[in-house]
The first five atom37 places (N, CA, C, CB, O) and aatype in JSON, in Angstrom:
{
  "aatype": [20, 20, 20, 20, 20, 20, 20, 20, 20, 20, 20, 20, 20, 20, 20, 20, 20, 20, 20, 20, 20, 20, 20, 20, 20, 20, 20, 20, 20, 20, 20, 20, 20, 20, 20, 20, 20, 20, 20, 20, 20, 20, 20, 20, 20, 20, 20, 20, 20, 20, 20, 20, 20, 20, 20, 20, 20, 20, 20, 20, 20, 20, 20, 20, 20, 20, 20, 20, 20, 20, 20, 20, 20, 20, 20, 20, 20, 20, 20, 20, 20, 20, 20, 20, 20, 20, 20, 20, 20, 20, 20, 20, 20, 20, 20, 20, 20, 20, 20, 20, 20, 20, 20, 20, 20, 20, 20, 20, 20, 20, 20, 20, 20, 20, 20, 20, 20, 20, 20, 20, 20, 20, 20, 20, 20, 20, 20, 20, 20, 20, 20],
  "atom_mask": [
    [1, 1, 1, 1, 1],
    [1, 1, 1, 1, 1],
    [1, 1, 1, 1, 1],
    [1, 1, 1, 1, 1],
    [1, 1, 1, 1, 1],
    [1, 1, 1, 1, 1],
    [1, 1, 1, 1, 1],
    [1, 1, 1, 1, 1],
    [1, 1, 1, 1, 1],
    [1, 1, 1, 1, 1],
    [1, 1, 1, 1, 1],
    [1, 1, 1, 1, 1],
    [1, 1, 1, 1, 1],
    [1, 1, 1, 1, 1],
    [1, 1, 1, 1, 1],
    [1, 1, 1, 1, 1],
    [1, 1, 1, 1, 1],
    [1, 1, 1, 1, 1],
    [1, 1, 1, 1, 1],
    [1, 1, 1, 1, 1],
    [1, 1, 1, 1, 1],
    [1, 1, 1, 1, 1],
    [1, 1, 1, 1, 1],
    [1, 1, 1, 1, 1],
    [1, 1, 1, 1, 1],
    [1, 1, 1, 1, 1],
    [1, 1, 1, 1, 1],
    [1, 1, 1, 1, 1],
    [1, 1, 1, 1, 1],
    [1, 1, 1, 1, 1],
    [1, 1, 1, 1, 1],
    [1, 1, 1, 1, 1],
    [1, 1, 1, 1, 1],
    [1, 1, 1, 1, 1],
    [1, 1, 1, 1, 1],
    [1, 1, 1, 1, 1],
    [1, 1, 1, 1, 1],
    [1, 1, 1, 1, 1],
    [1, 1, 1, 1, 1],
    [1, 1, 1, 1, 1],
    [1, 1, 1, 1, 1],
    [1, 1, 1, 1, 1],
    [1, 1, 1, 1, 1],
    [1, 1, 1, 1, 1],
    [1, 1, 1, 1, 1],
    [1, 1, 1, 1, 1],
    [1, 1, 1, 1, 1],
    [1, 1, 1, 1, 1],
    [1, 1, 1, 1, 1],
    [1, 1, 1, 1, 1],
    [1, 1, 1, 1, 1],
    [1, 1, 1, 1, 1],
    [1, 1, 1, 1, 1],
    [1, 1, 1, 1, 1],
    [1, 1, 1, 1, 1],
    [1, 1, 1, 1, 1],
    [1, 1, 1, 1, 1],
    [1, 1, 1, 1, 1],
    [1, 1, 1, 1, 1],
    [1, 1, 1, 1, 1],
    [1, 1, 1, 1, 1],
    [1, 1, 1, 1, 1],
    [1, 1, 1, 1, 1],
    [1, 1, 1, 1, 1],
    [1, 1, 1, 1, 1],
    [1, 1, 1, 1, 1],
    [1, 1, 1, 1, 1],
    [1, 1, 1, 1, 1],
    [1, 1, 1, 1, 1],
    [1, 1, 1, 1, 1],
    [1, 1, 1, 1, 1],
    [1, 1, 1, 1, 1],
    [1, 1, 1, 1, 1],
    [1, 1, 1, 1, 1],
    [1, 1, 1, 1, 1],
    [1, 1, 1, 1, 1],
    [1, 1, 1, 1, 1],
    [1, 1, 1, 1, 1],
    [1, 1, 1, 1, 1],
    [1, 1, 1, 1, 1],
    [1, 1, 1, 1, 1],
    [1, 1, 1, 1, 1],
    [1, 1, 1, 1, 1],
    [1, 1, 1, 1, 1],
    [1, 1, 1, 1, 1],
    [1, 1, 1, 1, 1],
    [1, 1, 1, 1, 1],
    [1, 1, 1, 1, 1],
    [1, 1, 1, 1, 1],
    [1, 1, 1, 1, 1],
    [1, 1, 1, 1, 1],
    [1, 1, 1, 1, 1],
    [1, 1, 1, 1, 1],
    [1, 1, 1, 1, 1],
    [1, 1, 1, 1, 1],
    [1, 1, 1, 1, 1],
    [1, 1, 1, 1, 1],
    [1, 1, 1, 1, 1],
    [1, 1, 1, 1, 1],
    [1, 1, 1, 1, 1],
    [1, 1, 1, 1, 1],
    [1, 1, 1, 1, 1],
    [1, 1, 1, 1, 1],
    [1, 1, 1, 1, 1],
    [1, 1, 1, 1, 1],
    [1, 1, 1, 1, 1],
    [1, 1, 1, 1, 1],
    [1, 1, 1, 1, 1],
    [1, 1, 1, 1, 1],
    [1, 1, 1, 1, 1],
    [1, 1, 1, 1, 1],
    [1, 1, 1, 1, 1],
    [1, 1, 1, 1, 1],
    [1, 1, 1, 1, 1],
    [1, 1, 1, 1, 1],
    [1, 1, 1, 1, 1],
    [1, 1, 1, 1, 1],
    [1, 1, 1, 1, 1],
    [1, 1, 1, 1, 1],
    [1, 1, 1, 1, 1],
    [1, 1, 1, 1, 1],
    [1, 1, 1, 1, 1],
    [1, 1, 1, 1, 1],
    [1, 1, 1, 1, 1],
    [1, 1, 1, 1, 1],
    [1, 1, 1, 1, 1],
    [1, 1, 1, 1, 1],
    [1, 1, 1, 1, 1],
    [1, 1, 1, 1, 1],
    [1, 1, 1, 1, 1],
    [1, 1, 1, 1, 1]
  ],
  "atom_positions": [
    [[11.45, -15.16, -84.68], [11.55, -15.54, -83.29], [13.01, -15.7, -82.9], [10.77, -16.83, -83.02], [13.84, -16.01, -83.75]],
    [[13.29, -15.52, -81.76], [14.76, -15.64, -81.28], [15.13, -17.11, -81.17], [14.98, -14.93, -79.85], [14.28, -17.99, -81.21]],
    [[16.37, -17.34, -81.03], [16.49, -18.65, -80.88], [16.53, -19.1, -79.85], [17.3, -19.09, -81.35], [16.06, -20.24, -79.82]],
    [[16.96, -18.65, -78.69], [15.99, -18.73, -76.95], [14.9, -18.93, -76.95], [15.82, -17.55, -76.02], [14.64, -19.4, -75.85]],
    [[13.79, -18.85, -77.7], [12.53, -19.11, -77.19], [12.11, -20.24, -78.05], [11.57, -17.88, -77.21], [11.05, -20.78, -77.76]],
    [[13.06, -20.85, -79.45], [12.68, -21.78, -80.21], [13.12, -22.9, -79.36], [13.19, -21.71, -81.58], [12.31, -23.81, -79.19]],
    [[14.49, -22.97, -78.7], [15.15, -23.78, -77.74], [14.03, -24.28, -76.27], [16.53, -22.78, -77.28], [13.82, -25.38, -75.76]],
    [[13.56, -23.03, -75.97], [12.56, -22.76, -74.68], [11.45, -23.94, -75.45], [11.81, -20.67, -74.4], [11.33, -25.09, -75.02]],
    [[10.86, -23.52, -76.39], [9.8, -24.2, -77.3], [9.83, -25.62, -76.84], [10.11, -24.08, -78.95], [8.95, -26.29, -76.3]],
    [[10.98, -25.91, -77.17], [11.56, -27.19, -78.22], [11.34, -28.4, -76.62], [13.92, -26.86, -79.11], [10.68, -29.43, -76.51]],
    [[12.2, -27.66, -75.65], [12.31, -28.01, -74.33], [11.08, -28.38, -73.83], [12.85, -27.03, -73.58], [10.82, -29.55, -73.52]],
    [[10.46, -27.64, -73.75], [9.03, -27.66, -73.16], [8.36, -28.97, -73.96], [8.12, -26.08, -73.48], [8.19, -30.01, -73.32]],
    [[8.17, -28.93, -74.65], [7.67, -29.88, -75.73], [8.01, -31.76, -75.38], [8.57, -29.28, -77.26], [7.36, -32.8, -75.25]],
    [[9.33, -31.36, -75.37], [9.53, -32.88, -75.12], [9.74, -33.11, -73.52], [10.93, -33.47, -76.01], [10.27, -34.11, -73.03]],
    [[9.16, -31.87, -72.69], [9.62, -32.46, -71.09], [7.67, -32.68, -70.95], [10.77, -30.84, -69.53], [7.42, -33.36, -69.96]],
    [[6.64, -32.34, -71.56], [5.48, -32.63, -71.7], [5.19, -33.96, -72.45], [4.96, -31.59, -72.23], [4.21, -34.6, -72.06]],
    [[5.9, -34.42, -73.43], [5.98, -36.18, -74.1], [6.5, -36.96, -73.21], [6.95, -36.51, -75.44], [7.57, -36.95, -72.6]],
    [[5.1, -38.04, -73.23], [5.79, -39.15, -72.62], [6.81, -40.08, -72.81], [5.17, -39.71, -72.46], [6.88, -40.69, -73.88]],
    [[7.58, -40.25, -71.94], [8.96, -41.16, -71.98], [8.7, -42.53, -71.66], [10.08, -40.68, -70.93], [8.35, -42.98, -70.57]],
    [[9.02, -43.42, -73.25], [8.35, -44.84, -72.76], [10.33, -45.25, -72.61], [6.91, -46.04, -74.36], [11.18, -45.03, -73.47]],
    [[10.48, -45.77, -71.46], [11.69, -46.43, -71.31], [11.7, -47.99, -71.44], [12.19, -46.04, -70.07], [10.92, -48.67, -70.79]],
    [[12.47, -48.43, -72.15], [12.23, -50.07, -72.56], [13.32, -50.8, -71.07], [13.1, -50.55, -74.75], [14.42, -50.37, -70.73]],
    [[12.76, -51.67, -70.59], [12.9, -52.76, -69.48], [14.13, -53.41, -70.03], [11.56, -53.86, -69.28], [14.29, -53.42, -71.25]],
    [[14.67, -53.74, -69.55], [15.97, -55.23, -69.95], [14.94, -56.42, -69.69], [17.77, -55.47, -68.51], [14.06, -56.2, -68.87]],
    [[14.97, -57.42, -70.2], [14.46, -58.47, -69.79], [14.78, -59.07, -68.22], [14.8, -59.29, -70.78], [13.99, -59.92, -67.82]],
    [[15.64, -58.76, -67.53], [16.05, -59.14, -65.99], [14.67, -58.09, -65.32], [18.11, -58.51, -65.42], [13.72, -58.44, -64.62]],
    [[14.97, -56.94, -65.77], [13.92, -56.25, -65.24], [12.6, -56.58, -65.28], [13.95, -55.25, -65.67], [11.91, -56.42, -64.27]],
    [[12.01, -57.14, -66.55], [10.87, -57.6, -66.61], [10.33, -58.98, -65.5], [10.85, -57.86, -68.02], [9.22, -59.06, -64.99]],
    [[11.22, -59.76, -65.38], [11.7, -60.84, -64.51], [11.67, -60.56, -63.31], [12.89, -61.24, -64.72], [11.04, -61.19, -62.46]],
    [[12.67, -59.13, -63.05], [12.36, -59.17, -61.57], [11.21, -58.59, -61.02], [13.33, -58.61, -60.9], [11.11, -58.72, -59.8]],
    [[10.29, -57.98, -61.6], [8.95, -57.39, -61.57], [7.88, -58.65, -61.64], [8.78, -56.3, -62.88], [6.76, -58.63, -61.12]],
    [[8.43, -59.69, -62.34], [7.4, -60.42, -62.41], [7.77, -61.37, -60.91], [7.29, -61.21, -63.99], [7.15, -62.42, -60.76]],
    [[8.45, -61.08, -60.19], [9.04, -62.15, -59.22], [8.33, -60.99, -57.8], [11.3, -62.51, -59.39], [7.62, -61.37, -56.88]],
    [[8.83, -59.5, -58.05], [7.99, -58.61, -57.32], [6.57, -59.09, -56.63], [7.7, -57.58, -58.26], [6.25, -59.2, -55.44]],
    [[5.77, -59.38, -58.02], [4.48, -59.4, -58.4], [4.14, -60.5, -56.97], [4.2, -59.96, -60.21], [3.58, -60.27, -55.9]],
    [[4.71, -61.61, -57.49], [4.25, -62.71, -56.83], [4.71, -62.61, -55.5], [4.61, -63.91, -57.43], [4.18, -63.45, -54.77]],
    [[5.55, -61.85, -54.94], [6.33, -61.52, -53.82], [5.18, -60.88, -52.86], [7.64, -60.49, -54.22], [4.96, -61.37, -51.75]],
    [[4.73, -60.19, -53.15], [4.05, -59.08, -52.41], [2.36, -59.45, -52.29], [4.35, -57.58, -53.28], [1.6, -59.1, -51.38]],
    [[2.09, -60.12, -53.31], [0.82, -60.69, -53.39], [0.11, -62.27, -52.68], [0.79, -60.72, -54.76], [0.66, -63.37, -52.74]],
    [[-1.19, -61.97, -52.05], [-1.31, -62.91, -50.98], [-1.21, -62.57, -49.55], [-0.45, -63.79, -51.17], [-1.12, -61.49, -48.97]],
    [[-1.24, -63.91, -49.11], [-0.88, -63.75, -47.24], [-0.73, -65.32, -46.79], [-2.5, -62.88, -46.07], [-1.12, -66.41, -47.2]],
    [[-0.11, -64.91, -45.92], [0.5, -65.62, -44.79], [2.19, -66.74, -45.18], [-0.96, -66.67, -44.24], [2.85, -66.05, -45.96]],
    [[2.51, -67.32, -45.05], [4.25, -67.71, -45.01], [4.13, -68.38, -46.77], [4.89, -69.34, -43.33], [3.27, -69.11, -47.27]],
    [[5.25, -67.81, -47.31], [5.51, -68.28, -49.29], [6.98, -68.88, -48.73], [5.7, -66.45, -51.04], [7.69, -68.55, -47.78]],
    [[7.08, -70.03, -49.89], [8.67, -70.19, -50.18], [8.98, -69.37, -51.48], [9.15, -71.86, -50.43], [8.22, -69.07, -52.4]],
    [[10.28, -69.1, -51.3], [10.82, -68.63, -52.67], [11.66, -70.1, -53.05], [11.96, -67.01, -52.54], [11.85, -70.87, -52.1]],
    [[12.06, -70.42, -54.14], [13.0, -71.42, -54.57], [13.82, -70.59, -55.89], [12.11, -72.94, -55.03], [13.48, -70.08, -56.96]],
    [[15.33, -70.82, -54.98], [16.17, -69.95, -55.99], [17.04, -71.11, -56.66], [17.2, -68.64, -55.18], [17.46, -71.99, -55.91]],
    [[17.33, -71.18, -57.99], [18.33, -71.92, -58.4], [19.89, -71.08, -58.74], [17.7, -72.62, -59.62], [20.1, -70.27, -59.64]],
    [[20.59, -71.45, -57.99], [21.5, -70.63, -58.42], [23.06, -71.58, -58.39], [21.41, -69.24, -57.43], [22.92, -72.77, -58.65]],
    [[24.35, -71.14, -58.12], [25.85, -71.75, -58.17], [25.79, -72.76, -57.48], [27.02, -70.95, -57.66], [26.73, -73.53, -57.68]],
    [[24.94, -73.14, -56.6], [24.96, -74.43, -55.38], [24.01, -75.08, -55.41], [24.99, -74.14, -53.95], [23.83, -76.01, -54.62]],
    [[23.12, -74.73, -56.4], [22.13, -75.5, -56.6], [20.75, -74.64, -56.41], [22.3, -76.67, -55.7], [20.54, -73.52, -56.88]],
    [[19.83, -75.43, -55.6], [18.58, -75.05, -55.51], [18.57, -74.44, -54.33], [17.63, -76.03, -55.66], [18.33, -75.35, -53.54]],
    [[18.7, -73.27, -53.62], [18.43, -72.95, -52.0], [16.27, -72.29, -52.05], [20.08, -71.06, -51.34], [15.44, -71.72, -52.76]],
    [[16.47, -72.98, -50.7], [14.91, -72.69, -49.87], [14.91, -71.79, -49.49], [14.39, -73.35, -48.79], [16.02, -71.33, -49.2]],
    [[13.75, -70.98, -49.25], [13.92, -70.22, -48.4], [12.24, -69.57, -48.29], [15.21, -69.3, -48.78], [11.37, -69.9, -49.09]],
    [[12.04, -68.65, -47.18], [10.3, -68.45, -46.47], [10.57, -67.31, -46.06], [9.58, -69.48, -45.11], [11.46, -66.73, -45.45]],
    [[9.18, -67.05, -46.74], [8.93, -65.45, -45.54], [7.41, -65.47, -45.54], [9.6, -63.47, -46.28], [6.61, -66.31, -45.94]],
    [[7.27, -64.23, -44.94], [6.03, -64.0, -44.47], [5.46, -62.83, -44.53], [5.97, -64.3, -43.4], [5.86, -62.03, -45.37]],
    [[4.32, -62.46, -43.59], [3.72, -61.2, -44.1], [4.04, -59.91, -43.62], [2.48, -61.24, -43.98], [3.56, -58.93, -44.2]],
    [[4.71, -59.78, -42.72], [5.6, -58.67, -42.38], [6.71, -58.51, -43.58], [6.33, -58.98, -40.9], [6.76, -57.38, -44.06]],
    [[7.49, -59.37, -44.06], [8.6, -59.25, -45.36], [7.59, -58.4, -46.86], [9.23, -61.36, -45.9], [7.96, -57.43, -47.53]],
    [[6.48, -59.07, -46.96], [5.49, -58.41, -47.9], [5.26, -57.53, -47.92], [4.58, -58.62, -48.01], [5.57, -56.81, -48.87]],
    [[4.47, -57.03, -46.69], [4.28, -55.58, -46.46], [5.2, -54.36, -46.41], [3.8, -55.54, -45.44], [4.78, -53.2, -46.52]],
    [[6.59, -54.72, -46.24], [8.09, -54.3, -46.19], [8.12, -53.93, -47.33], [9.21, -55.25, -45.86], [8.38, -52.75, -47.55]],
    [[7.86, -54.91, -48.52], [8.28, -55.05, -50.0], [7.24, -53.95, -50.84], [8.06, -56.83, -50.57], [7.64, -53.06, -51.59]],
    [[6.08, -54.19, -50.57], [4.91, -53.02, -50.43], [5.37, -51.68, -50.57], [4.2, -53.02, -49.06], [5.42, -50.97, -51.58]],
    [[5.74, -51.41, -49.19], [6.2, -49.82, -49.3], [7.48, -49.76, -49.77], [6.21, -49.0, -47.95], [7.66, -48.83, -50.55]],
    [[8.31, -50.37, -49.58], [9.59, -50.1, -50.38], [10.82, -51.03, -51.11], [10.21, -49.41, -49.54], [11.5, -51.96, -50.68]],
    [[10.78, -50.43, -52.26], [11.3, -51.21, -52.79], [12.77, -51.13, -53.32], [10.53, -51.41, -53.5], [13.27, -51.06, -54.44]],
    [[13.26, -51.17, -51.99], [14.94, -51.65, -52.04], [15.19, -52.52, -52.34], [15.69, -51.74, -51.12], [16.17, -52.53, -53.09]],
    [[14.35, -54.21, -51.91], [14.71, -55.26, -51.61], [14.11, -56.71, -51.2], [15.25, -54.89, -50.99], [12.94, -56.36, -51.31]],
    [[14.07, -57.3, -51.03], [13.54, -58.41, -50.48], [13.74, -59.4, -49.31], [13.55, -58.93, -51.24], [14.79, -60.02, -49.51]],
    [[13.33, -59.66, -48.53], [13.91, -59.81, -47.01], [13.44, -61.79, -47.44], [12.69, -58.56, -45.2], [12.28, -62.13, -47.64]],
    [[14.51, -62.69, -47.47], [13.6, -64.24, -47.3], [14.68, -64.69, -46.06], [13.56, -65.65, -49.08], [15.68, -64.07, -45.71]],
    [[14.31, -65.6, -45.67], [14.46, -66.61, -44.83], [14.87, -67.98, -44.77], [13.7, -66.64, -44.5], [14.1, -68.83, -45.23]],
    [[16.03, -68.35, -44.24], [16.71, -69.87, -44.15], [16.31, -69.97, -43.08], [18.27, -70.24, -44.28], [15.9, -68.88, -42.66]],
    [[16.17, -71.19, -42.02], [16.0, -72.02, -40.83], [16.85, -71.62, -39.63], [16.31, -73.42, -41.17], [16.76, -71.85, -38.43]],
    [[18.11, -70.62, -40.73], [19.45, -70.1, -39.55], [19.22, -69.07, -39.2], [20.94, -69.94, -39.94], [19.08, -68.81, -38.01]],
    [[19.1, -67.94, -40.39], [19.26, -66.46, -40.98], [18.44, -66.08, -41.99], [20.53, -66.21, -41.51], [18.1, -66.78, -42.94]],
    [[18.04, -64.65, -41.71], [17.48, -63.71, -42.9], [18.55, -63.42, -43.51], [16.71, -62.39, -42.57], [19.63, -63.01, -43.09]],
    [[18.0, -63.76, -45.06], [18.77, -62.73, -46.03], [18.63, -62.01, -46.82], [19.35, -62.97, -46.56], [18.1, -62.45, -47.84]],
    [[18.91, -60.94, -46.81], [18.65, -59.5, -47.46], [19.34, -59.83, -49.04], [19.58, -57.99, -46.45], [20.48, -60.22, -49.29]],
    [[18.0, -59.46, -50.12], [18.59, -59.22, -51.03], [17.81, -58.04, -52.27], [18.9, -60.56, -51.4], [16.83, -57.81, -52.97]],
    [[18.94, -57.65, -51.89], [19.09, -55.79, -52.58], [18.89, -55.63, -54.36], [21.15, -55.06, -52.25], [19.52, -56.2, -55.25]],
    [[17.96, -54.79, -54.45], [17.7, -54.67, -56.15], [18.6, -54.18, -56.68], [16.61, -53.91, -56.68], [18.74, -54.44, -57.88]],
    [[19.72, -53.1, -55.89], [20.75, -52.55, -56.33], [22.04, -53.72, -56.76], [21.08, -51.55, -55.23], [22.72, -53.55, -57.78]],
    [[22.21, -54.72, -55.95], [23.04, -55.8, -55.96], [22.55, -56.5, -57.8], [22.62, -56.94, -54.33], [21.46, -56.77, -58.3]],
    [[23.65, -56.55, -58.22], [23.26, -57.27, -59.7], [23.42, -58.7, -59.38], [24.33, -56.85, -61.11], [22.9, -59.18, -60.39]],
    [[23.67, -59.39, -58.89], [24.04, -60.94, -58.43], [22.26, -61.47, -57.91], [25.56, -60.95, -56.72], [21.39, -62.25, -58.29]],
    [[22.51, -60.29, -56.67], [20.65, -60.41, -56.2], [19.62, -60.41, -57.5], [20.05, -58.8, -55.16], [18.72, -61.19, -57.81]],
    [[19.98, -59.56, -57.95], [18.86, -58.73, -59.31], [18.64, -60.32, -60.11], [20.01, -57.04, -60.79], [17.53, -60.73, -60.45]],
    [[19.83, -61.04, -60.3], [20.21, -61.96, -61.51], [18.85, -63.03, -60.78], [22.31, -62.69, -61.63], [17.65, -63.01, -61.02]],
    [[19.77, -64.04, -59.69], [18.91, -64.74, -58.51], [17.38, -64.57, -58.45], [19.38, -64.22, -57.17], [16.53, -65.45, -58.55]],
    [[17.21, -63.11, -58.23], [15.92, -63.4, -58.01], [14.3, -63.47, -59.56], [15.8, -62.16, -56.82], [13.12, -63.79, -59.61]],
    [[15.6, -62.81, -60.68], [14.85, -63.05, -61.92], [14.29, -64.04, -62.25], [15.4, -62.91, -62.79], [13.18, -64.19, -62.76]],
    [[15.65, -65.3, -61.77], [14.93, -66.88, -62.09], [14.27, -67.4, -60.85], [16.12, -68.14, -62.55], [13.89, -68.56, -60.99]],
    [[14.01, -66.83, -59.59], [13.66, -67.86, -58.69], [11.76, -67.64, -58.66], [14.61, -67.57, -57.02], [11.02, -66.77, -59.1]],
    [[11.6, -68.6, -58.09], [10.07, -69.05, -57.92], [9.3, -68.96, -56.68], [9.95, -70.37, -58.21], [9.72, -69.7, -55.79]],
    [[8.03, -68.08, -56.31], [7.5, -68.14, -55.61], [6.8, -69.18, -55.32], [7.16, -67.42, -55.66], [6.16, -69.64, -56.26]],
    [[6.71, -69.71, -54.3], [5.17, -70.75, -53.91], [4.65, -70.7, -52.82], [5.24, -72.24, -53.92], [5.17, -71.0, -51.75]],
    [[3.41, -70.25, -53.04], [2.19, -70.4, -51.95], [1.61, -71.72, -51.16], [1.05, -69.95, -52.64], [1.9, -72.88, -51.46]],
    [[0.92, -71.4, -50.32], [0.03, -72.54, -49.84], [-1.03, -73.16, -50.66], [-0.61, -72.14, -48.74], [-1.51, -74.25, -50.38]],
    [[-1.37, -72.5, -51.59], [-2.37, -72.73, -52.87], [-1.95, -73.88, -53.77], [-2.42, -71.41, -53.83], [-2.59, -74.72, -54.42]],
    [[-0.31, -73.56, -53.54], [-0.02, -74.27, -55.26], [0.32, -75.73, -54.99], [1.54, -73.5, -56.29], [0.22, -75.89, -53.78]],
    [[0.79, -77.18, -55.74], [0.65, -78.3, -55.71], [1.96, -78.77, -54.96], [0.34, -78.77, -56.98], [2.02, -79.82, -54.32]],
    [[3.05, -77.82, -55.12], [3.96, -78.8, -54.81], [4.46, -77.65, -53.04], [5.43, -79.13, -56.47], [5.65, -77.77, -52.77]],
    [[3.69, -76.77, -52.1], [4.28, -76.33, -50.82], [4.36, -76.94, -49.85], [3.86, -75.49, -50.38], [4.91, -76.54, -48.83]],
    [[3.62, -78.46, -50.06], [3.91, -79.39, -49.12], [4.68, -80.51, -48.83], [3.19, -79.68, -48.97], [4.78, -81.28, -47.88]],
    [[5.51, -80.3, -50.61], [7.33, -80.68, -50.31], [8.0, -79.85, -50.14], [8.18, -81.29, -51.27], [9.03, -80.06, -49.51]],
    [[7.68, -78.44, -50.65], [8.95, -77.77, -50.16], [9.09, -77.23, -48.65], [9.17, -76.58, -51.05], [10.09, -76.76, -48.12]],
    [[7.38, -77.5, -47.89], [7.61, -77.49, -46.26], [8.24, -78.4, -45.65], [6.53, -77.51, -45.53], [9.13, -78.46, -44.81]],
    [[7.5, -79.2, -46.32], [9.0, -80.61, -45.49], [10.03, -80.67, -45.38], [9.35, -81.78, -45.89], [10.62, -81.03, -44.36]],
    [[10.75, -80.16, -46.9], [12.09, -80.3, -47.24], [12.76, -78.81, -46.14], [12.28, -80.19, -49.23], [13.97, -78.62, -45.98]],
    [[11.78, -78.04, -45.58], [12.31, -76.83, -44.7], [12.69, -77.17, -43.95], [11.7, -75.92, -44.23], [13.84, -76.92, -43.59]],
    [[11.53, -78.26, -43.08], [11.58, -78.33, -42.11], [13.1, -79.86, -41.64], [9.95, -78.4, -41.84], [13.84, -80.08, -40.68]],
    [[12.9, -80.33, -42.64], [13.71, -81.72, -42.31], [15.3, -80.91, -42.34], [13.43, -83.26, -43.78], [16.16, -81.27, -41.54]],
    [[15.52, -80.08, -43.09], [16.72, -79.23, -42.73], [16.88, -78.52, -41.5], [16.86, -78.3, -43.6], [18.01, -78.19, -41.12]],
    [[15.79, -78.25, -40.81], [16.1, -77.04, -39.98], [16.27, -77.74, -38.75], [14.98, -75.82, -39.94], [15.35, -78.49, -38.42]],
    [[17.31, -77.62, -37.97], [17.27, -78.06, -36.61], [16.71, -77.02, -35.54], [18.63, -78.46, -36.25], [17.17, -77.27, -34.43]],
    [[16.01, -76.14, -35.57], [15.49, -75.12, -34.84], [14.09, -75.44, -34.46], [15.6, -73.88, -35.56], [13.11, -75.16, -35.16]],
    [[14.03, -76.2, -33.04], [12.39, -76.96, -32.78], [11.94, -75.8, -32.44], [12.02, -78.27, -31.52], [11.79, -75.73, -31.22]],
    [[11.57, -74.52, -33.2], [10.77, -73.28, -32.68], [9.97, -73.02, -34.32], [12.01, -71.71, -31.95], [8.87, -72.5, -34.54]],
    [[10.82, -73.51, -35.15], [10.4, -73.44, -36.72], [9.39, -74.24, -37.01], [11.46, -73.83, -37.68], [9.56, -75.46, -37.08]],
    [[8.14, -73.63, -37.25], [7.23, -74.52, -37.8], [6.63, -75.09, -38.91], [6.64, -74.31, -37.5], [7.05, -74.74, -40.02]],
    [[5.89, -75.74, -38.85], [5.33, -76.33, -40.15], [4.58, -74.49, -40.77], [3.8, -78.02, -39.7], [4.37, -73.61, -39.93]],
    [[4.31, -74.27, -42.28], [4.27, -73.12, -43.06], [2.52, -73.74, -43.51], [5.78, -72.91, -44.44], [1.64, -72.94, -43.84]],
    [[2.35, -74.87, -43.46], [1.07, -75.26, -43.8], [-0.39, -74.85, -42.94], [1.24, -76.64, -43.82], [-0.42, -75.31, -41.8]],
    [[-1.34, -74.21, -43.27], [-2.47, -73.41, -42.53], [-3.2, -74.83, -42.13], [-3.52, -72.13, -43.61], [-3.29, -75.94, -42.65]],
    [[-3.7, -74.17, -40.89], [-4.44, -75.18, -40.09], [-5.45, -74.89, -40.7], [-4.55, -75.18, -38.59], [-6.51, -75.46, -40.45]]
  ]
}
């Protein structure tokens, strides 16, 4: 056989094997932060710990559905400003590996609504708790 067609062979062969690519652990992290991101309905806090401490922050189901179809990024919310944070950004990537989703489900969203709201001077911002 020629050696063009052992090469051709050879090629073919491994573009038909599957490619298992191993995750970094940030990656695994930020998938698992994905997960909880996108899943559910109606207003989540995220809680990020990061250089200043602990920051708050909320979104909702328009940001989800965003996150759904594409996944650039993650859109959350302070009392002032949205802030965009980008999977491409390694600082973002880092941030959002360790931070924590919480729902209306879980035990502690009715301190971290308070603690939103007692920050926010914006009387248009509401309570995140379902009637």
């Amino acid at each position: 056989m020629k050696k063009s067609f052992l090469v051709f062979l050879l090629a073919a062969q491994l573009a038909a094997a599957p490619v298992v690519l191993a995750q970094a652990p940030e990656d695994t992290e930020l998938e698992q932060f994905r997960a909880a991101y996108i899943s559910g309905t109606g207003l989540a806090y995220v809680v990020i710990v990061g250089e200043k401490g602990e920051q708050l922050y909320r979104y909702g189901d328009a940001s989800r559905e965003t996150a759904k179809r594409d996944r650039v990024g993650y859109m959350l919310f302070t009392c002032a400003a949205p802030h965009v944070f980008l999977r491409r950004d390694p600082r973002a990537r880092a941030l959002l590996a360790r931070a924590r989703v919480v729902k209306a489900e879980d035990p502690e969203f009715g301190e971290l609504d308070r603690r939103y709201l007692t920050s926010c001077r914006n009387p248009l911002v509401k309570s995140a708790i379902p009637k």
